[in-house]
C-alpha positions as CSV (number, residue, x, y, z in Angstrom):
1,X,183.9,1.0,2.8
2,X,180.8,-1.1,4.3
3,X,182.9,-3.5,5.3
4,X,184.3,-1.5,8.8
5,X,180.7,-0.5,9.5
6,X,179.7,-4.3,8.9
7,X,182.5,-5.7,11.2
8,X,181.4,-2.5,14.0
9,X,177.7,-3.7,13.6
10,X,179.0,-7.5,14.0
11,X,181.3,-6.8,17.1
12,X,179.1,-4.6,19.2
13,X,176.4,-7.3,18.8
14,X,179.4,-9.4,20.4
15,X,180.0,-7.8,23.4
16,X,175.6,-7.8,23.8
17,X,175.7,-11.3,23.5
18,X,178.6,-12.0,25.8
19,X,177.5,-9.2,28.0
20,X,173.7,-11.6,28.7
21,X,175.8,-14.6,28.4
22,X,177.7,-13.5,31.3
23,X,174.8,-11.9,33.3
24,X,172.9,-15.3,33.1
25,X,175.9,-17.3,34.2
26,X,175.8,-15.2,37.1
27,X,172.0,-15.9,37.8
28,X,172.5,-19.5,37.1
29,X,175.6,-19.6,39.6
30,X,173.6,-17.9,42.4
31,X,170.8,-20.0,41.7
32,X,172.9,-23.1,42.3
33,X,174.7,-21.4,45.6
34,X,170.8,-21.4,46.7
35,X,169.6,-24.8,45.9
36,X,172.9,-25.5,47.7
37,X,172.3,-23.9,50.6
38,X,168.9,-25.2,50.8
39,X,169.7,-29.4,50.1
40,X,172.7,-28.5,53.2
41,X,170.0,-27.3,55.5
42,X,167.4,-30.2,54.7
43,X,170.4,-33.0,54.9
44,X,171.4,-31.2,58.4
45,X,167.3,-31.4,59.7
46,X,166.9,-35.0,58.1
47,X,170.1,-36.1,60.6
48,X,168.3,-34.0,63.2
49,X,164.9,-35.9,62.7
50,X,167.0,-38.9,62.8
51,X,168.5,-38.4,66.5
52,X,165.0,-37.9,67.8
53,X,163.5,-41.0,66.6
54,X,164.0,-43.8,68.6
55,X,166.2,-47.0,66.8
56,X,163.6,-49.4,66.6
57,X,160.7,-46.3,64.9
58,X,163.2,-46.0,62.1
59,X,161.4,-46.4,58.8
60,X,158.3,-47.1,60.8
61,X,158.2,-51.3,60.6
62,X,158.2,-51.9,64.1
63,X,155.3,-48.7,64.3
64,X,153.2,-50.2,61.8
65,X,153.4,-53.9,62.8
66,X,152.0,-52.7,66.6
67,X,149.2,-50.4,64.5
68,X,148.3,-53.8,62.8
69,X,148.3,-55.5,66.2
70,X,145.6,-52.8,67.7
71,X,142.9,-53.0,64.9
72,X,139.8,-54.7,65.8
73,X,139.2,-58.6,64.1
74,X,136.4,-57.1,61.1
75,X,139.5,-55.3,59.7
């Protein structure tokens, strides 16, 4: 007769387990959603930056080589 009590006992802790399994799916999901939300709004701010620098500034060569230009001979 322990047997239905043991398969009870065995079930309910189950349904616990599946019940944190699902609530962490859930976290992990909306936690995902976020980082989603957040990597869309740095790649639309990134192509925004891009528009406002002029072509020859981009990645800074043509910047640097004029900074190089300007410093005095000791250097």
């Amino acid at each position: 007769m322990g047997e239905p009590d043991d398969t009870s006992r065995r079930l309910t802790e189950l349904e616990i387990k599946a019940s944190y399994t699902e609530d962490l799916l859930d976290q992990l999901n909306l936690t995902i959603y976020r980082q989603q939300q957040q990597i869309d709004r740095l790649m639309a701010e990134v192509a925004q930056l891009r528009q406002q620098v002029p072509d020859s500034e981009v990645g800074g060569s043509a910047r640097v080589t004029h900074l190089r230009d300007e410093l005095p001979p000791h250097y």
